[in-house]
C-alpha positions as CSV (number, residue, x, y, z in Angstrom):
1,X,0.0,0.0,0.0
2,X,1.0,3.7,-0.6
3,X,2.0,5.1,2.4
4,X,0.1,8.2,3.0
5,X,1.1,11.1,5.2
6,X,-1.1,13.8,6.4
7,X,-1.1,16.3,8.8
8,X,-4.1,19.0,9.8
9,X,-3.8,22.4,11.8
10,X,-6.3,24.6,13.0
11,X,-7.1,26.9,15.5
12,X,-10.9,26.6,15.8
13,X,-12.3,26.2,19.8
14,X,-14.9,24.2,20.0
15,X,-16.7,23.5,23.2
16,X,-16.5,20.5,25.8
17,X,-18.4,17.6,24.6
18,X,-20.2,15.0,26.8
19,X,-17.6,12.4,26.3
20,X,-14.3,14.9,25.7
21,X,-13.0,17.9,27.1
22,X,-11.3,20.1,24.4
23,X,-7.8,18.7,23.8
24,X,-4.7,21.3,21.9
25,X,-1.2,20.2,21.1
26,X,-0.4,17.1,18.9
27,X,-1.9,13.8,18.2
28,X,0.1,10.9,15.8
29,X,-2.3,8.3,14.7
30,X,-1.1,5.0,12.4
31,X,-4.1,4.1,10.3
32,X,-4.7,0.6,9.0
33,X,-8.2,1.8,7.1
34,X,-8.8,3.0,3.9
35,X,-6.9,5.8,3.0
36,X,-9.8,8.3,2.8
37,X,-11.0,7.5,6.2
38,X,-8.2,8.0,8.0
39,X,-7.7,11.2,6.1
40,X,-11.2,12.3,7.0
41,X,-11.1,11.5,10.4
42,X,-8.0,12.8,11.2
43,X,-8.8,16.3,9.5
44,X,-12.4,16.3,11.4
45,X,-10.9,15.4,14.9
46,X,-8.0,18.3,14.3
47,X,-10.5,20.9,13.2
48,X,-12.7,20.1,16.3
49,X,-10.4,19.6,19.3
50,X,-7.5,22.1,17.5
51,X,-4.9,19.3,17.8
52,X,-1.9,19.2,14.9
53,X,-2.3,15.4,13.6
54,X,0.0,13.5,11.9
55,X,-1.5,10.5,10.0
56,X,0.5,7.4,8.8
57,X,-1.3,5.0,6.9
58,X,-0.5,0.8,6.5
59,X,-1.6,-2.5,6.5
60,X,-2.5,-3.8,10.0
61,X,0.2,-6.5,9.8
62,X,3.1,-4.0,8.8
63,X,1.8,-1.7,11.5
64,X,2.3,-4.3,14.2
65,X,5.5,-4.6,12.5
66,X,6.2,-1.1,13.4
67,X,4.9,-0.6,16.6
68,X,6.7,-3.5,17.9
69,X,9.9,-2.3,15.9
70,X,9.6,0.9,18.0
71,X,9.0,-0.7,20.9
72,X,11.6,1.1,22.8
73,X,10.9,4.5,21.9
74,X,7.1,4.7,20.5
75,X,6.5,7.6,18.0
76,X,2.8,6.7,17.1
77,X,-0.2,7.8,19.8
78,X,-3.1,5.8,18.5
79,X,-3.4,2.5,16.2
80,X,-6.9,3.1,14.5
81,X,-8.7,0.3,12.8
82,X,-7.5,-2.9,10.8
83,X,-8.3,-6.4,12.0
84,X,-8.3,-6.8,15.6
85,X,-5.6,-10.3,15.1
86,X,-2.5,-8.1,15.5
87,X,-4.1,-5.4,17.6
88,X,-4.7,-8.8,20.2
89,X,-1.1,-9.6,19.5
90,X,0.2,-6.3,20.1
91,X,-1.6,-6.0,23.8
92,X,-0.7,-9.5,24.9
93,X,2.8,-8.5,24.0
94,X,2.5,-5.1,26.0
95,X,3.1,-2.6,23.5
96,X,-0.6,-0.9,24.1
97,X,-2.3,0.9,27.1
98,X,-5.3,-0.1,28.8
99,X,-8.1,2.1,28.3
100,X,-11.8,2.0,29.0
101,X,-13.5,4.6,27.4
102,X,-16.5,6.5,28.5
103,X,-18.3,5.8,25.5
104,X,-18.2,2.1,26.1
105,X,-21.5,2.2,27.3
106,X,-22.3,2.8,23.6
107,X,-20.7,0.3,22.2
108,X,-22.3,-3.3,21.3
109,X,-21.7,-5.5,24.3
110,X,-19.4,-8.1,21.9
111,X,-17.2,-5.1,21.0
112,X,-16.5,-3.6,24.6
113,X,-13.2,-5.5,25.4
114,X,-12.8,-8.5,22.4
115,X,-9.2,-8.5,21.9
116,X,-7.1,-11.4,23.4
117,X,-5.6,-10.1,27.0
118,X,-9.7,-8.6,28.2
119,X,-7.6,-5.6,29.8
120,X,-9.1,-3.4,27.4
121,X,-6.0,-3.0,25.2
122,X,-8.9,-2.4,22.3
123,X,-12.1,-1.4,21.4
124,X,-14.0,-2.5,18.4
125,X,-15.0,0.0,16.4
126,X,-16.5,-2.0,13.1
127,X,-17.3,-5.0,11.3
128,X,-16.7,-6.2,8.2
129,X,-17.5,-9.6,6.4
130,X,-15.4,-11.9,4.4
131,X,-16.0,-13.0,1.0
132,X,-14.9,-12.2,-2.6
133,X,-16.4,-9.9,-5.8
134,X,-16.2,-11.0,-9.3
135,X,-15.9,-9.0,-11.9
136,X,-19.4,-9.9,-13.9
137,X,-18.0,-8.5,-17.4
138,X,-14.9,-10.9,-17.4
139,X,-17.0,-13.5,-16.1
140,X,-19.1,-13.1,-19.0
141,X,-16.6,-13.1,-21.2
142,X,-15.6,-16.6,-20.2
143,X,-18.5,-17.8,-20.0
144,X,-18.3,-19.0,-16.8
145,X,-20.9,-19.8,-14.0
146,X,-20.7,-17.4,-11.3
147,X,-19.0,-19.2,-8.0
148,X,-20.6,-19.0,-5.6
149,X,-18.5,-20.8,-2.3
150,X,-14.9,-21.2,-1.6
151,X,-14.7,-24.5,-3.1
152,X,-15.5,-22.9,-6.7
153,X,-12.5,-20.9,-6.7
154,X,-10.3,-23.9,-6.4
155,X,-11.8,-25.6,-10.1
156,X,-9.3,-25.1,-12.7
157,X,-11.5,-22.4,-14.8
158,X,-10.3,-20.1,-12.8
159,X,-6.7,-20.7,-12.8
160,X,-4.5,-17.4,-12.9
161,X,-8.2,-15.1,-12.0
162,X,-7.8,-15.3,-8.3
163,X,-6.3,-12.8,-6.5
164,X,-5.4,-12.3,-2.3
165,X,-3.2,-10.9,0.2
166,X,-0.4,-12.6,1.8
167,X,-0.8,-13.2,5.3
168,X,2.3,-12.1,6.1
169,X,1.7,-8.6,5.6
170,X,-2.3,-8.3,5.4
171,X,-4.8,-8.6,8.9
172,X,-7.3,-9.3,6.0
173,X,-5.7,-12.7,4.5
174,X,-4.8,-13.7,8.2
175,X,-8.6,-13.1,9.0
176,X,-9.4,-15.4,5.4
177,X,-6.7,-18.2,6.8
178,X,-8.0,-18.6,10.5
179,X,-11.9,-18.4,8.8
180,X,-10.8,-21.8,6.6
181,X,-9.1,-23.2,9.6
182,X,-12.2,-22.7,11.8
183,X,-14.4,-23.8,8.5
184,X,-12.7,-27.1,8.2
185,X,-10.0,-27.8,10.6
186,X,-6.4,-27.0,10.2
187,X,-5.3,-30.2,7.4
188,X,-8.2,-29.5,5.4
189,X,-7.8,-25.8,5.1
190,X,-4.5,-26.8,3.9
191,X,-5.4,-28.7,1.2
192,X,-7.5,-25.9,0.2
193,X,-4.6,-23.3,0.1
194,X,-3.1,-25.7,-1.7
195,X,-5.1,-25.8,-4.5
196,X,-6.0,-22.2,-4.3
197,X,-2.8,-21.2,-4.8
198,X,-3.2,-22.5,-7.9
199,X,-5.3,-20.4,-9.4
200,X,-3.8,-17.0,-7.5
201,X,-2.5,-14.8,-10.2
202,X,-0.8,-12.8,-7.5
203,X,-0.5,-12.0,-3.6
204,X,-1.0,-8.7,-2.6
205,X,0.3,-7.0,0.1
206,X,-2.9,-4.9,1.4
207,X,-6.2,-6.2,1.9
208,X,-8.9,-4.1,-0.4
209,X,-6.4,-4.5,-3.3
210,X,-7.8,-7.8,-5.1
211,X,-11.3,-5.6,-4.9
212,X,-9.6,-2.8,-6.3
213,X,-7.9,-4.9,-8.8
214,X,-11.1,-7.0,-9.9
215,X,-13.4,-3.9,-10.0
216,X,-10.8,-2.8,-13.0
217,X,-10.7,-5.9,-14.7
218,X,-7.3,-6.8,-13.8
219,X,-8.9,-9.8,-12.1
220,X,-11.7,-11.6,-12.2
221,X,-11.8,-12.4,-8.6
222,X,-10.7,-10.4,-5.5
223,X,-10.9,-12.0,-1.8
224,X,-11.3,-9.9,1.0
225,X,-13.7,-7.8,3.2
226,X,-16.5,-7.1,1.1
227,X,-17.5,-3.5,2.5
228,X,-14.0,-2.5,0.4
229,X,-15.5,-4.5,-2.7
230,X,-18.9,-2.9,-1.6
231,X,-17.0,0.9,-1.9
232,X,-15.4,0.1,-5.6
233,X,-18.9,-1.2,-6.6
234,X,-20.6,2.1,-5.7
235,X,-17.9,3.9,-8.3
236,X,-20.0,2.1,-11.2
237,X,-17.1,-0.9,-11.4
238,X,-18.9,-4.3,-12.7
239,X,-18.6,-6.6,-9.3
240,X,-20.5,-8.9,-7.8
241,X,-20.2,-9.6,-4.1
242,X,-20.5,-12.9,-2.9
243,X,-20.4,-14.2,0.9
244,X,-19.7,-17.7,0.0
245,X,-21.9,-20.5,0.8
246,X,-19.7,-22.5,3.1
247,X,-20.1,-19.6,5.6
248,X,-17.3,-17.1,6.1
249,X,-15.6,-15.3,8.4
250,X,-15.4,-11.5,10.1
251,X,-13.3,-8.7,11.0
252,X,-13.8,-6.5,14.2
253,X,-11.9,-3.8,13.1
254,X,-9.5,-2.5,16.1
255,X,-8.7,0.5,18.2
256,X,-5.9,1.4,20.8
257,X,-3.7,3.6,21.9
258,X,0.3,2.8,21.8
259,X,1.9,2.2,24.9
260,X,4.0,5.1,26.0
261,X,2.4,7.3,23.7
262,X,3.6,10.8,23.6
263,X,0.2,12.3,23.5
264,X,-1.5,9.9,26.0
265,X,-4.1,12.5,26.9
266,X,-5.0,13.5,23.0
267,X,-4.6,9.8,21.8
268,X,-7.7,9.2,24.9
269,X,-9.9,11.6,23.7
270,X,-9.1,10.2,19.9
271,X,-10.5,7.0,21.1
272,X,-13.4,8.7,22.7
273,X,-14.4,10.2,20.0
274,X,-13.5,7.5,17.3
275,X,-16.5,5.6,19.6
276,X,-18.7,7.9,19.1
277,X,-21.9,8.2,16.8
278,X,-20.5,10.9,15.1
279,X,-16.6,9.5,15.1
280,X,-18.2,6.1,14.0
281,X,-20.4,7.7,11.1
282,X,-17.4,9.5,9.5
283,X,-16.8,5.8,7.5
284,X,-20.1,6.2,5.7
285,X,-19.2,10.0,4.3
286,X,-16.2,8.3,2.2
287,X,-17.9,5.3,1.0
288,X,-16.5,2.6,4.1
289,X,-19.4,0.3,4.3
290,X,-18.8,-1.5,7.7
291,X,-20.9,-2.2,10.1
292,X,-20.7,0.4,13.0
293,X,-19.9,-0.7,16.6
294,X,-22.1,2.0,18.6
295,X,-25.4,1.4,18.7
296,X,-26.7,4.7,17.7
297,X,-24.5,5.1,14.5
298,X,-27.0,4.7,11.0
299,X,-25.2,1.4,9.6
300,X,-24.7,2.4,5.6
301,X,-27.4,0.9,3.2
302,X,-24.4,-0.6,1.2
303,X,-23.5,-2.3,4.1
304,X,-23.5,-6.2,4.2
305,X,-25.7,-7.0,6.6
306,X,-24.9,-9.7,9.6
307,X,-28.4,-11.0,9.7
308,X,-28.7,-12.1,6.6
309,X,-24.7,-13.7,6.2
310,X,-24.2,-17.3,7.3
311,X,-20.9,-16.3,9.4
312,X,-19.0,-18.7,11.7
313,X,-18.7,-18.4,15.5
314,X,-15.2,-16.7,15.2
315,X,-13.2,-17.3,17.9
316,X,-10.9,-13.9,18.4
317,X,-9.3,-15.3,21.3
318,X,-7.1,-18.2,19.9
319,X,-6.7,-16.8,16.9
320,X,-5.8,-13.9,17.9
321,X,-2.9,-15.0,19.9
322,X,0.5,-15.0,19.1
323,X,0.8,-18.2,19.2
324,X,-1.7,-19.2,17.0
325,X,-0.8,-16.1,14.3
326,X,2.7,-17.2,14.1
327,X,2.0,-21.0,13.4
328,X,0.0,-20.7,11.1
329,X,1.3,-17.8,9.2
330,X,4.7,-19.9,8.7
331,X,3.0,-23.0,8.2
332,X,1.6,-20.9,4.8
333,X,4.9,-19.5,4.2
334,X,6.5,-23.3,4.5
335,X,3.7,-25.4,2.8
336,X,2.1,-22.9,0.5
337,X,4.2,-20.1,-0.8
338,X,6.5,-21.9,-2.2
339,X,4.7,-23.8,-4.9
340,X,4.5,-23.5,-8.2
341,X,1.9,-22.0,-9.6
C-alpha cells in the first residue's frame, strides 16, 4: 500500500463535549483503514479539538511490525482500525495501554473488550465480512458460472483469476486463513490453500487491493472484506459480491492507543471520540461500508448485513494469539508459498 502522510492544523475552539474535554497540542495516529477515512477523520478530529495530527497509513500487519519495531521508543499515539488479530497480538505483547472509554456504554456488548488479553487493550469499532467480488463482465466473457462458495474458486477455470493478500503482511488474508481453519479444521484448510494457490495470479500486500484490482478488470476475482468491494462497486465498477456458501468469516476492526504514547491525553480523547456516533459515522461519508460498533451510528445501506450472512462463530481469542498467528502464518509461508503456480 502507498503510504500516506497527512497532517491537519487549526485553530478553531470548539466546546467540551459529553464524552471529551477540548484537547490542543499534537496527536500521531497510524491508520490501518482506507486511505480516505483515515484522512477524513484525522482532518475532522483536528478541526474540532484544535490538535496538529500527523496520520500514517498501512496494512495492519506491517503496523504491528512497526509498533513493535519501536517498541523502545514509540512515535505513534493511536493504532486506528485494521483487524483486531494483530491489535490482540500487540496488547498481549504489552506494547498498548489499557483504556476503557467512556463511551463504552455505547458500544455493542461483543465489542467492549474482544481483543485477546480482556484488559481493554482495544475497542471495536466496526465489522466487516469476508468473502470475494467478481468481476461480472470478465466473467461473461468466459463464460463462466458465477462461484458462488470457496470450493469454486479452487476448479481449474479459474486458474490465474484469483487474486489475495499474503498473510504475512495483510490482517485481511490472516482473517481469510483462520476463517478456513475454523471452516474445516487446520489439514483440510490446507489442502484448500493448496489448491487455491493454484489459481492466484498474485498475492498482494494490502487487503482491499484484489477488490480494487477485480473492479478494473485486472482480475476476475478479489478476496477480501467485502465493505472495500462494496466501496469500488458504488464507483460504477462491474462486481459482484459474494459471501460464500460455506459460511465465512469476520473482521472487528481494532482500536488502541500505543503504549508510552507521547500524547496519551489526546490519543484518549481520539479513542473517545473515534467511539462515538458521530466518530463512527465518518466511514459512511467516504464510501467505508462496515458495520458500526455504537449502537446509535445509522449502519450504511451498502453495508453487508450480519443478519442475513451465514458467518462462523469466530473465535478472536485463539486466533488472535501470538501463538496461534505465528503458526500458522509460517506454516503458509513453508507449505504454501512456495509452490509453483
Amino acid at each position: 500500500m502507498r503510504r500516506l502522510l497527512l497532517t491537519t492544523a487549526t485553530a478553531i475552539t470548539m466546546a467540551a463535549t459529553a464524552y471529551s474535554a477540548q484537547a490542543s497540542g499534537r496527536l500521531v495516529i497510524y491508520c490501518s483503514m482506507q486511505a480516505d477515512w483515515c484522512q477524513k477523520a484525522a482532518e475532522t478530529f483536528g478541526k474540532k479539538f484544535d490538535v496538529k495530527v500527523s496520520m500514517s497509513r498501512n496494512g495492519s500487519g506491517s503496523t504491528y511490525a512497526k509498533i513493535l519495531a519501536e517498541k523502545a521508543n514509540p512515535k505513534g499515539d493511536v493504532w486506528y482500525g485494521g483487524t483486531l488479530d494483530p491489535h490482540s497480538q500487540a496488547g498481549v505483547n504489552g506494547l498498548l495501554e489499557s483504556y476503557a472509554s467512556p463511551m463504552l456504554k455505547e458500544i455493542g456488548e461483543a465489542y467492549r473488550n474482544p481483543a485477546t488479553s480482556k484488559k481493554h487493550h482495544s475497542t471495536g469499532i466496526y465489522v466487516g465480512i469476508l468473502g470475494y467480488s467478481v468481476n461480472t463482465d470478465l466473467l461473461k466473457k468466459a463464460k463462466l458460472e458465477m462461484p458462488k462458495c470457496w470450493a469454486d474458486l479452487t476448479k481449474p477455470e479459474f486458474k490465474g483469476k484469483v487474486q489475495v493478500a499474503s498473510p504475512q503482511s495483510s490482517g485481511t488474508a490472516y482473517t481469510a486463513t483462520a476463517t478456513f481453519v475454523q471452516l474445516w479444521g487446520e489439514e483440510k484448510a490446507f489442502e484448500f490453500f493448496k489448491k487455491l494457490h493454484k489459481n492466484v495470479a498474485q498475492y498482494t500486500k494490502s487487503g482491499s487491493a484484489p477488490g480494487k484490482n477485480a473492479g478494473r478488470g485486472e482480475v476476475m476475482v478479489g478476496i477480501g472484506f467485502l465493505h472495500d468491494h462494496a466501496k469500488v462497486k458504488a464507483k460504477g465498477f462491474p462486481l459482484q459480491l459474494v459471501a460464500p456458501c460455506e459460511g465465512t468469516g469476520y473482521e472487528i476492526g481494532g482500536l488502541s492507543i500505543i503504549k508510552g504514547a507521547r500524547n496519551m491525553e489526546n490519543a484518549k480523547k481520539f479513542v473517545d471520540w473515534a467511539l462515538s456516533k458521530e466518530g463512527q459515522e465518518i466511514a459512511a461519508t467516504v464510501s467505508a461500508f462496515q458495520v458500526p460498533t455504537n449502537v446509535n451510528a445509522a449502519v450504511p445501506k451498502e453495508a453487508i448485513r450480519l443478519e442475513s450472512t451465514k458467518l462462523i462463530d469466530y473465535d478472536f481469542v485463539k486466533y488472535g494469539s501470538e501463538e496461534m498467528r505465528k503458526h500458522l502464518i509460517d506454516r503458509w509461508i513453508k507449505e504454501v508459498k512456495p509452490l509453483e503456480r
